[in-house]
Biopython code that builds the backbone (N, CA, C, O; Angstrom):
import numpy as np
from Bio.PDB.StructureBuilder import StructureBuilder

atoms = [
    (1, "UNK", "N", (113.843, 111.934, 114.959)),
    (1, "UNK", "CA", (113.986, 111.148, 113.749)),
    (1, "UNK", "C", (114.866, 111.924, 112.783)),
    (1, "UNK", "O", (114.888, 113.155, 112.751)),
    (2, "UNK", "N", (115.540, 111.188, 112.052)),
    (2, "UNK", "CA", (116.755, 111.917, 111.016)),
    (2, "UNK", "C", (116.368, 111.596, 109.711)),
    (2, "UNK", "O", (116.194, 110.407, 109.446)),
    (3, "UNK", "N", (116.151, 112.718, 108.574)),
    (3, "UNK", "CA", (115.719, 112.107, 108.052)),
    (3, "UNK", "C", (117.053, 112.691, 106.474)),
    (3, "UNK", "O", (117.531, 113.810, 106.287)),
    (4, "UNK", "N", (117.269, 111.350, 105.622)),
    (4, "UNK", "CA", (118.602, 111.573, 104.890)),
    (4, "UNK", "C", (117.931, 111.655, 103.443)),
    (4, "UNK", "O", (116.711, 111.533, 103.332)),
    (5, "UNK", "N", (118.787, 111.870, 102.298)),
    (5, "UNK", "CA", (118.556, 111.818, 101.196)),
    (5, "UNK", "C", (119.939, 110.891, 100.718)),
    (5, "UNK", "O", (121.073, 111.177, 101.103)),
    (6, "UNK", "N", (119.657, 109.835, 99.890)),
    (6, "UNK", "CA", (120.677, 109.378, 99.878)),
    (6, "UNK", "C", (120.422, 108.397, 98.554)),
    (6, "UNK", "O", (119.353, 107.787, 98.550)),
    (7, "UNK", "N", (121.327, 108.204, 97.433)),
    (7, "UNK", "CA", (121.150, 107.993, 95.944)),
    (7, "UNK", "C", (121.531, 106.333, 96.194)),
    (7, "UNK", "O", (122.132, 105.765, 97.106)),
    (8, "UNK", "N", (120.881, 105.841, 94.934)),
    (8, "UNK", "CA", (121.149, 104.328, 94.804)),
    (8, "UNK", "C", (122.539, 103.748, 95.089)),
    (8, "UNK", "O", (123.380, 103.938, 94.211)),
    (9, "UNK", "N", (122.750, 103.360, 95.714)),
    (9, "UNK", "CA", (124.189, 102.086, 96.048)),
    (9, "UNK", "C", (124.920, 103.059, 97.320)),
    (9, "UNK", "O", (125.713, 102.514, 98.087)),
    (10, "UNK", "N", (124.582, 104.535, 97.468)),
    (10, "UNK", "CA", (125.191, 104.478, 98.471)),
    (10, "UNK", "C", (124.248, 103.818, 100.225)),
    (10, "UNK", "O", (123.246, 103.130, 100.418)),
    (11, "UNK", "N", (125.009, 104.334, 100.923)),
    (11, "UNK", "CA", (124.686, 103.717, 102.562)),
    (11, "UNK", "C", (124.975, 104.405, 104.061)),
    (11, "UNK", "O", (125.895, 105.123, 104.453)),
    (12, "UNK", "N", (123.700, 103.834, 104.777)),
    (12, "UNK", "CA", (124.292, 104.354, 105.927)),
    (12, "UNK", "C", (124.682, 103.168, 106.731)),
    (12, "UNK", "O", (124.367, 101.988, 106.577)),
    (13, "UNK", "N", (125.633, 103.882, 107.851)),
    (13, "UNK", "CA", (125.908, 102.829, 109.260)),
    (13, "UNK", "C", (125.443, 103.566, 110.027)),
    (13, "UNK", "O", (125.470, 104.797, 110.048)),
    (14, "UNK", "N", (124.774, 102.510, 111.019)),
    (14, "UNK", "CA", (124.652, 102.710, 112.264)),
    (14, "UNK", "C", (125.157, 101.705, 113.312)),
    (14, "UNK", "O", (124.950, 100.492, 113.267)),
    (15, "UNK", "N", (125.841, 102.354, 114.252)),
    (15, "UNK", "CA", (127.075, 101.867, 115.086)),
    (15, "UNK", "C", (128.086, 101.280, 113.954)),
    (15, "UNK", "O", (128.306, 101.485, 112.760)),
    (16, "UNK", "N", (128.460, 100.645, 114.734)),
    (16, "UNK", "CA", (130.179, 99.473, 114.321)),
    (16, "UNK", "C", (129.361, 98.368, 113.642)),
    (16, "UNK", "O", (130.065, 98.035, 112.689)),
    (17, "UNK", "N", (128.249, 97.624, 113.628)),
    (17, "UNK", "CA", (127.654, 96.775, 112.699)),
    (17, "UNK", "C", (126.607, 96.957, 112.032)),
    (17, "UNK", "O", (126.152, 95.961, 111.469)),
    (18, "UNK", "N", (126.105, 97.865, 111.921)),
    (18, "UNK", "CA", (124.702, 97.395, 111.016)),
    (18, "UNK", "C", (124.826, 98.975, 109.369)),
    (18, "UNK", "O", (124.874, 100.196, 109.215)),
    (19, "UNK", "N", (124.815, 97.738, 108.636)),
    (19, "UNK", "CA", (125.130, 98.842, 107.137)),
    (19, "UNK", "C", (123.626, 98.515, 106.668)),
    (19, "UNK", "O", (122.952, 97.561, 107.056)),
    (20, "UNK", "N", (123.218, 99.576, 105.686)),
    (20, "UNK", "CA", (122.070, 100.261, 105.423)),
    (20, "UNK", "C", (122.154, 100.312, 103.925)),
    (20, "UNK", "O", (122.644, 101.408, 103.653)),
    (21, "UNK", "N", (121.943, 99.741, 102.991)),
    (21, "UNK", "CA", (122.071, 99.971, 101.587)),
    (21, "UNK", "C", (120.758, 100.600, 100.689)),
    (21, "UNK", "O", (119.829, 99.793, 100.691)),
    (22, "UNK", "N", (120.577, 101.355, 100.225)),
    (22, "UNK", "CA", (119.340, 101.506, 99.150)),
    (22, "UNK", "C", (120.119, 101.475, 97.946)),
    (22, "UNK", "O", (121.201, 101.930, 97.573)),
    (23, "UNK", "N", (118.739, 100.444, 97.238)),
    (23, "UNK", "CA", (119.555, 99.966, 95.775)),
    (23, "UNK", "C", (118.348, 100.413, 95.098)),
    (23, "UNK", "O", (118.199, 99.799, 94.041)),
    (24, "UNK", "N", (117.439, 101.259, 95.329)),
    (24, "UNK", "CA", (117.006, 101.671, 94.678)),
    (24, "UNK", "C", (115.523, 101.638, 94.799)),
    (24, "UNK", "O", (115.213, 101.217, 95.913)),
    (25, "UNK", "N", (114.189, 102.015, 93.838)),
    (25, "UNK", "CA", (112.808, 101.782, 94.496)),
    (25, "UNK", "C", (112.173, 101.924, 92.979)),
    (25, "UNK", "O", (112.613, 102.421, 91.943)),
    (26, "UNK", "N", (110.860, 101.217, 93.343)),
    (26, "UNK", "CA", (110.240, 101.439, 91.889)),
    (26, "UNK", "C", (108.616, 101.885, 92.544)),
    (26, "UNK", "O", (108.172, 101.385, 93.578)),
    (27, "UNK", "N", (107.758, 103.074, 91.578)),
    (27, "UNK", "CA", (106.670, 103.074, 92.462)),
    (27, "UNK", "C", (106.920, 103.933, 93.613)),
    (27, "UNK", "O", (107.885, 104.676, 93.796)),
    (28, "UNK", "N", (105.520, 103.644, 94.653)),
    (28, "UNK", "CA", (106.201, 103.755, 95.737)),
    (28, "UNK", "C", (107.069, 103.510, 97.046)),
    (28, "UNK", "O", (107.164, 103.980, 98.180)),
    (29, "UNK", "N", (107.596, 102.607, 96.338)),
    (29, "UNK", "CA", (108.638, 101.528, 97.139)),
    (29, "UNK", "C", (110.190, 101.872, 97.199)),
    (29, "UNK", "O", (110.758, 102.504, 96.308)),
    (30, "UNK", "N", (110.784, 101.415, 98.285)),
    (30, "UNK", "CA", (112.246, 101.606, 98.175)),
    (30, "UNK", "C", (112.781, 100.357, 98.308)),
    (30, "UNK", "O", (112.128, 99.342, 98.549)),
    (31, "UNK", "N", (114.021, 100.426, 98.147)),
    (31, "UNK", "CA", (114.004, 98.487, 97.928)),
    (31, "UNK", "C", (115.944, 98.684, 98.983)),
    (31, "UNK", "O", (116.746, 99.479, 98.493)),
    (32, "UNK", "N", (116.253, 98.093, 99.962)),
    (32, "UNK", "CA", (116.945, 98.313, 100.766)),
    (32, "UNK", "C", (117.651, 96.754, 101.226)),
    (32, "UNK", "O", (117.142, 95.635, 101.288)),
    (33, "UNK", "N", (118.637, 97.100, 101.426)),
    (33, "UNK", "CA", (119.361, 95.652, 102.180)),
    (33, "UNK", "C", (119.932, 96.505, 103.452)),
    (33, "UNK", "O", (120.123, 97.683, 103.754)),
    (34, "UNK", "N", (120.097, 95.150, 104.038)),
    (34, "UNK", "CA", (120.445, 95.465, 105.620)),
    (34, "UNK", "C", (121.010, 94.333, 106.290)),
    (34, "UNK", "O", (120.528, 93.224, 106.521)),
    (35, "UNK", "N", (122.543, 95.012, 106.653)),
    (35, "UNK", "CA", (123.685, 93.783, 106.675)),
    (35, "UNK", "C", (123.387, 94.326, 108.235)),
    (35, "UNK", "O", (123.647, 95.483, 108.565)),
    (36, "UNK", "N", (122.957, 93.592, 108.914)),
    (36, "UNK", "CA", (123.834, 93.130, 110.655)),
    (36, "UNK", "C", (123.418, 91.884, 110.857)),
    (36, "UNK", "O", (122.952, 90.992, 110.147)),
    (37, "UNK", "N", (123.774, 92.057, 112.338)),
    (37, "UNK", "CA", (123.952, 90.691, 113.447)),
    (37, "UNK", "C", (122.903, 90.025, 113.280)),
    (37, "UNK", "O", (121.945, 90.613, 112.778)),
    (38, "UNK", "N", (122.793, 88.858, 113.583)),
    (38, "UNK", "CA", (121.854, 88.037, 113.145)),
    (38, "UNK", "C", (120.649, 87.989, 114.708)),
    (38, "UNK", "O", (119.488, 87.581, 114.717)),
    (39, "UNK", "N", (121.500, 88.588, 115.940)),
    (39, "UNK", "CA", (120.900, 88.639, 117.296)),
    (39, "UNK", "C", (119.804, 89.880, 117.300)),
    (39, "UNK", "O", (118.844, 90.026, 118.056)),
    (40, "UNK", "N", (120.292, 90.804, 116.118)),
    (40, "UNK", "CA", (119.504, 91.852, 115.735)),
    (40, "UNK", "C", (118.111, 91.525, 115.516)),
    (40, "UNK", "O", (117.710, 90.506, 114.954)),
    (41, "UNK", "N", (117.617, 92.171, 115.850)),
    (41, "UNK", "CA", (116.056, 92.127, 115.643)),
    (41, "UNK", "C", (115.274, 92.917, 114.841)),
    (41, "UNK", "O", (114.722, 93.823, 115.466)),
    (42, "UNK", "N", (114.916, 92.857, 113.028)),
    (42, "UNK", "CA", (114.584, 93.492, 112.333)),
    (42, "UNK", "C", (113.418, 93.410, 111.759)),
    (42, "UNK", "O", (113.227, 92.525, 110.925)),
    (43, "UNK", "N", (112.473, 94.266, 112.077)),
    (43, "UNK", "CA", (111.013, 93.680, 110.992)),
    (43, "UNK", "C", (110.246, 94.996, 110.502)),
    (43, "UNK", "O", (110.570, 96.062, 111.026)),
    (44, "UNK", "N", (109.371, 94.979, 109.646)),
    (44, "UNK", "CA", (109.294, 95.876, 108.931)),
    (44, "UNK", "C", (107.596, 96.333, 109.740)),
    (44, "UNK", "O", (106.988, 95.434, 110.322)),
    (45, "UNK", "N", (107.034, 97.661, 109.682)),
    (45, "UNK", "CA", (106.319, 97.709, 110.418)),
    (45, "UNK", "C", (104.990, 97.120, 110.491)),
    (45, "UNK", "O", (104.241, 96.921, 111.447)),
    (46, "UNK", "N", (104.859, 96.837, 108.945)),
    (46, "UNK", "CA", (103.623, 95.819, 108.446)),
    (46, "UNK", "C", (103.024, 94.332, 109.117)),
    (46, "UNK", "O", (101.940, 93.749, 109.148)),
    (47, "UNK", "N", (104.585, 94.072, 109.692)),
    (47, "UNK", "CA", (104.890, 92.647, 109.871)),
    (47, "UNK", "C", (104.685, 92.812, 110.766)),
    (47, "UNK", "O", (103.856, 91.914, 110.915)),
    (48, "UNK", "N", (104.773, 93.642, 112.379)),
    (48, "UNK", "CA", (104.595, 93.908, 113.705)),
    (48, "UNK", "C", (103.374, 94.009, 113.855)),
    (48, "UNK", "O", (102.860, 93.459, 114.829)),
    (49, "UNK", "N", (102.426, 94.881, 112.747)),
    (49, "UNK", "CA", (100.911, 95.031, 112.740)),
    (49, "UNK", "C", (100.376, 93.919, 112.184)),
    (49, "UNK", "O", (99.150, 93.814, 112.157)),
    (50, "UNK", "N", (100.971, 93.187, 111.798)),
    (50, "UNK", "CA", (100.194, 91.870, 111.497)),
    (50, "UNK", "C", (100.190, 91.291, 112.385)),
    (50, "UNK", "O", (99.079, 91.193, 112.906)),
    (51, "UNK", "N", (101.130, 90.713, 112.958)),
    (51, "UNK", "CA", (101.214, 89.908, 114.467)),
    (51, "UNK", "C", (100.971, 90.597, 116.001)),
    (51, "UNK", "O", (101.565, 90.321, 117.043)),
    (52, "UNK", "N", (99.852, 91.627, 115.767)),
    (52, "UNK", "CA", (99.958, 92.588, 116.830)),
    (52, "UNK", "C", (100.755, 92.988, 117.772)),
    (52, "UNK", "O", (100.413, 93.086, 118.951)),
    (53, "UNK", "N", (102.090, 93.298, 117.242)),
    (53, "UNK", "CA", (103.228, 94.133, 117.588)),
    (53, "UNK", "C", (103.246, 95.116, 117.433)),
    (53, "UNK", "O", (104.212, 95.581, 116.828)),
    (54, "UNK", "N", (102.712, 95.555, 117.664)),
    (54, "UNK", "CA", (103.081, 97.174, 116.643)),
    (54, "UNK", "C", (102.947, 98.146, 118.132)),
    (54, "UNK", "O", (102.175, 97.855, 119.045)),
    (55, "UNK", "N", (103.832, 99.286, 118.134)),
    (55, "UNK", "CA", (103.980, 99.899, 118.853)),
    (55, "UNK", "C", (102.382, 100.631, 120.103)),
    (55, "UNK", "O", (101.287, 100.858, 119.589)),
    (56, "UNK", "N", (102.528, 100.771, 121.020)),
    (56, "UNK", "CA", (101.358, 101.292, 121.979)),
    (56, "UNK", "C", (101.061, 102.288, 121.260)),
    (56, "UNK", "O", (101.921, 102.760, 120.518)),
    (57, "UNK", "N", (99.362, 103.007, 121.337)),
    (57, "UNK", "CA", (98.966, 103.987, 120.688)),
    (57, "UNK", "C", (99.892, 105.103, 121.823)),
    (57, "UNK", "O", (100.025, 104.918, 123.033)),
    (58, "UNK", "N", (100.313, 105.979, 121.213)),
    (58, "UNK", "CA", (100.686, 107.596, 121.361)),
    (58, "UNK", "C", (102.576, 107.189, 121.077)),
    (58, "UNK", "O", (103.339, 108.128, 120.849)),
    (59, "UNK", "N", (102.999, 106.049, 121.122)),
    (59, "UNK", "CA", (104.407, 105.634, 120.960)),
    (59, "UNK", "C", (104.563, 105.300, 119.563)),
    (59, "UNK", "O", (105.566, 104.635, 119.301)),
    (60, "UNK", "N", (103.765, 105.625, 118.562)),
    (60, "UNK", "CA", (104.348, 105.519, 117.103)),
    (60, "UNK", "C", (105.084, 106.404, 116.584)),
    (60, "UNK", "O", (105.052, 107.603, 116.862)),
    (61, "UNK", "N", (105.865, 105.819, 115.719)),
    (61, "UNK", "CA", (106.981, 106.727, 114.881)),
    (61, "UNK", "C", (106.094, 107.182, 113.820)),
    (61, "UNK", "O", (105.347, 106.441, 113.180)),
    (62, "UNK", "N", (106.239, 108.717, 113.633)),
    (62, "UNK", "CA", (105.505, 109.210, 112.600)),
    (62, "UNK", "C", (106.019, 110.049, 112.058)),
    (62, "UNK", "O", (106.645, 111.003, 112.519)),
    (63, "UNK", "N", (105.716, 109.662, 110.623)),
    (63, "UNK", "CA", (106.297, 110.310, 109.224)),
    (63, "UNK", "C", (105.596, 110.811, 108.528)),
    (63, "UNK", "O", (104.496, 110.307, 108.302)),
    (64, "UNK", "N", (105.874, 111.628, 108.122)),
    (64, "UNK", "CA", (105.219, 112.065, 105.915)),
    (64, "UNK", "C", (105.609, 111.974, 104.857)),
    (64, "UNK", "O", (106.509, 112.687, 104.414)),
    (65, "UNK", "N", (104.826, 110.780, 104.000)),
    (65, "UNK", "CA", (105.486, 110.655, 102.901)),
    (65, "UNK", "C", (105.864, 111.981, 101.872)),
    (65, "UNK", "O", (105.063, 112.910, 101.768)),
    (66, "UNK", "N", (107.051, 111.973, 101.190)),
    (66, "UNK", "CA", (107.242, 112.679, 100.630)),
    (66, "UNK", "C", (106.795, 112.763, 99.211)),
    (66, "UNK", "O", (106.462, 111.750, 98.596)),
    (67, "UNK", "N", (106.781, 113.954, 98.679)),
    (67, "UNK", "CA", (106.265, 114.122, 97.366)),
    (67, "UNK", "C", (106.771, 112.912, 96.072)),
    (67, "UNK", "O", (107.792, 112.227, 96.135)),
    (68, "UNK", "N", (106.115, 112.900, 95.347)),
    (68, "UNK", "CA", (106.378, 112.004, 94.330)),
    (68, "UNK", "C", (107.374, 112.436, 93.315)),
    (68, "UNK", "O", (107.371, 113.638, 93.050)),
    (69, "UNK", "N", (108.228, 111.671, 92.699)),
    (69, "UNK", "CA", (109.505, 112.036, 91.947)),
    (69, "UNK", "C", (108.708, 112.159, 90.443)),
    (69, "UNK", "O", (107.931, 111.399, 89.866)),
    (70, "UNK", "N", (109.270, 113.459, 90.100)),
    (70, "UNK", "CA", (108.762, 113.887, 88.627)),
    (70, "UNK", "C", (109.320, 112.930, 87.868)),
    (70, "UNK", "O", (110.303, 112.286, 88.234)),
    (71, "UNK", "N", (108.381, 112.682, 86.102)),
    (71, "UNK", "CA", (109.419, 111.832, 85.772)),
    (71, "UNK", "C", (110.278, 111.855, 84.715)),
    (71, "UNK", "O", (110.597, 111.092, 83.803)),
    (72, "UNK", "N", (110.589, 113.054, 85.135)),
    (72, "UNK", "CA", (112.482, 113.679, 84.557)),
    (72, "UNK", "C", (113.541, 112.903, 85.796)),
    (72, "UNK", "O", (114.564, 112.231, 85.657)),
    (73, "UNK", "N", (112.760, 113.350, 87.064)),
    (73, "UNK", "CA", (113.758, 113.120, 87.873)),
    (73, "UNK", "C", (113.703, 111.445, 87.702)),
    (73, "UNK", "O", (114.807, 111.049, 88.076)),
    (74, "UNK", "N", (112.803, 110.190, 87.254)),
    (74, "UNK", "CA", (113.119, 109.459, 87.736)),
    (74, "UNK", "C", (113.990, 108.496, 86.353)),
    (74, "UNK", "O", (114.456, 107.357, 86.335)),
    (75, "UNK", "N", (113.916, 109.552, 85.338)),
    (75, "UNK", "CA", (114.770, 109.323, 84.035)),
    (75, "UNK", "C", (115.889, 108.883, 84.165)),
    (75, "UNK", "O", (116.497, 107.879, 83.791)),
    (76, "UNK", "N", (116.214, 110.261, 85.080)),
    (76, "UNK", "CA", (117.627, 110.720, 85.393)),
    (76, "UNK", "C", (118.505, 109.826, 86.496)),
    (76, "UNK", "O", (119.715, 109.606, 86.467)),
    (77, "UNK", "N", (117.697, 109.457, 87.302)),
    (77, "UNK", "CA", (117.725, 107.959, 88.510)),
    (77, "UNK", "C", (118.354, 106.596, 87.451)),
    (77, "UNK", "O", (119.467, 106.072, 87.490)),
    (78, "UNK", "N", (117.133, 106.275, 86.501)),
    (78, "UNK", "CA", (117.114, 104.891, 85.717)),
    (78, "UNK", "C", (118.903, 105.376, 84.915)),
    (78, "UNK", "O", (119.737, 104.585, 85.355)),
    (79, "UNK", "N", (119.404, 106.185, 84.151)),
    (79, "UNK", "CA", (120.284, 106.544, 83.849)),
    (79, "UNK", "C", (121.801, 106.626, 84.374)),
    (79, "UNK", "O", (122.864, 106.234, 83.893)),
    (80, "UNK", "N", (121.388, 107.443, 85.812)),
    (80, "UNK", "CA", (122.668, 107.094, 86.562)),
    (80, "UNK", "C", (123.005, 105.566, 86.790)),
    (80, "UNK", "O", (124.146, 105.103, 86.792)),
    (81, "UNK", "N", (121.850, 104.866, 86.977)),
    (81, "UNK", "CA", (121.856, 103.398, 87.447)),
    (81, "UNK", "C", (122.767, 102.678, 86.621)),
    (81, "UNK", "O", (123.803, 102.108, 86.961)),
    (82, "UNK", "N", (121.986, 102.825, 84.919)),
    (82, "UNK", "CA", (122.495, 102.379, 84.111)),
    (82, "UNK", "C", (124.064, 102.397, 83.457)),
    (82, "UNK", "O", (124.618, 101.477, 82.855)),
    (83, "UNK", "N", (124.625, 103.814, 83.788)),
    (83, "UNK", "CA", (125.441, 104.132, 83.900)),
    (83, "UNK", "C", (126.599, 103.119, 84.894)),
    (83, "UNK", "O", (127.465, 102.327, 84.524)),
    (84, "UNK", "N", (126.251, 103.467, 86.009)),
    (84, "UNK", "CA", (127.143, 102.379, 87.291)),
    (84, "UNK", "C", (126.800, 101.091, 86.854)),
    (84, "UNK", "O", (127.441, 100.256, 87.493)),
    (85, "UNK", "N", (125.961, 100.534, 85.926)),
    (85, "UNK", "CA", (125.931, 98.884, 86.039)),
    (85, "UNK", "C", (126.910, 98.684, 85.061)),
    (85, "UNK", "O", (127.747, 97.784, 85.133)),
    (86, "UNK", "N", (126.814, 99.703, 83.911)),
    (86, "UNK", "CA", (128.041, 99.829, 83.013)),
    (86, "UNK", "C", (129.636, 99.648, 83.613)),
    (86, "UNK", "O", (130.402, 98.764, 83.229)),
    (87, "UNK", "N", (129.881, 100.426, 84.386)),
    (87, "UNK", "CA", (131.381, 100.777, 85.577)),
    (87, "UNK", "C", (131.612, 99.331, 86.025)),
    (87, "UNK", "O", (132.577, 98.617, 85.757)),
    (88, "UNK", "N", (130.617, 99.066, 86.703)),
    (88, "UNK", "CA", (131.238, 97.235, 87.461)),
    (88, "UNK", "C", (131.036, 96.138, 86.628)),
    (88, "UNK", "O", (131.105, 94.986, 87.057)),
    (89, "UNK", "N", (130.777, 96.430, 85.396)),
    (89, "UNK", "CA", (131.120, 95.156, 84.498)),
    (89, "UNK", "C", (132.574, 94.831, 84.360)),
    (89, "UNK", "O", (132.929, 93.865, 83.685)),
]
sb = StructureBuilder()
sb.init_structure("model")
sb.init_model(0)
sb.init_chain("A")
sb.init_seg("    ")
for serial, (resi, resn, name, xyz) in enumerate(atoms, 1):
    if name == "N":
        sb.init_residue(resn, " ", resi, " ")
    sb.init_atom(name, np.array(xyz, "f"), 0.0, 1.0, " ", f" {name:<3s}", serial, name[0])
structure = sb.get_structure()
């Protein structure tokens, strides 16, 4: 697993179609768009465990959430934001 740090509006790709946007998170939430193929198959893991999809026990992807953003740092987030909404007017 790879794991990135990566600031509001920018993005990742993976392969030749599928772009990765974080626009940002409030809480403990991240709030993300996700441009591909429509043949793509995307669901979030909540949604797999609801419909008993969800991966075989010992085949889960496992993470740790990370520490919580001080809130200087998340001042400084709301600011830059504000800043760039300023730029594309």
């Amino acid at each position: 697993m790879l794991k990135l740090t990566i600031k509001a509006g920018e993005y990742l790709l993976i392969g030749d179609e599928v772009k990765v946007v974080y626009t940002g998170g409030s809480g403990e939430n991240a709030h993300i768009l996700i441009d591909a193929p429509r043949s793509m198959n995307i669901a979030r893991s909540s949604a797999l465990e609801k419909y008993g999809r969800a991966p075989e026990p010992g085949n889960e992807v496992k993470h740790y959430r990370d520490r919580k953003l001080s809130p200087e740092a998340k001042e400084k987030i709301k600011a830059i934001l504000m800043e760039e909404r300023k730029k594309a007017r």
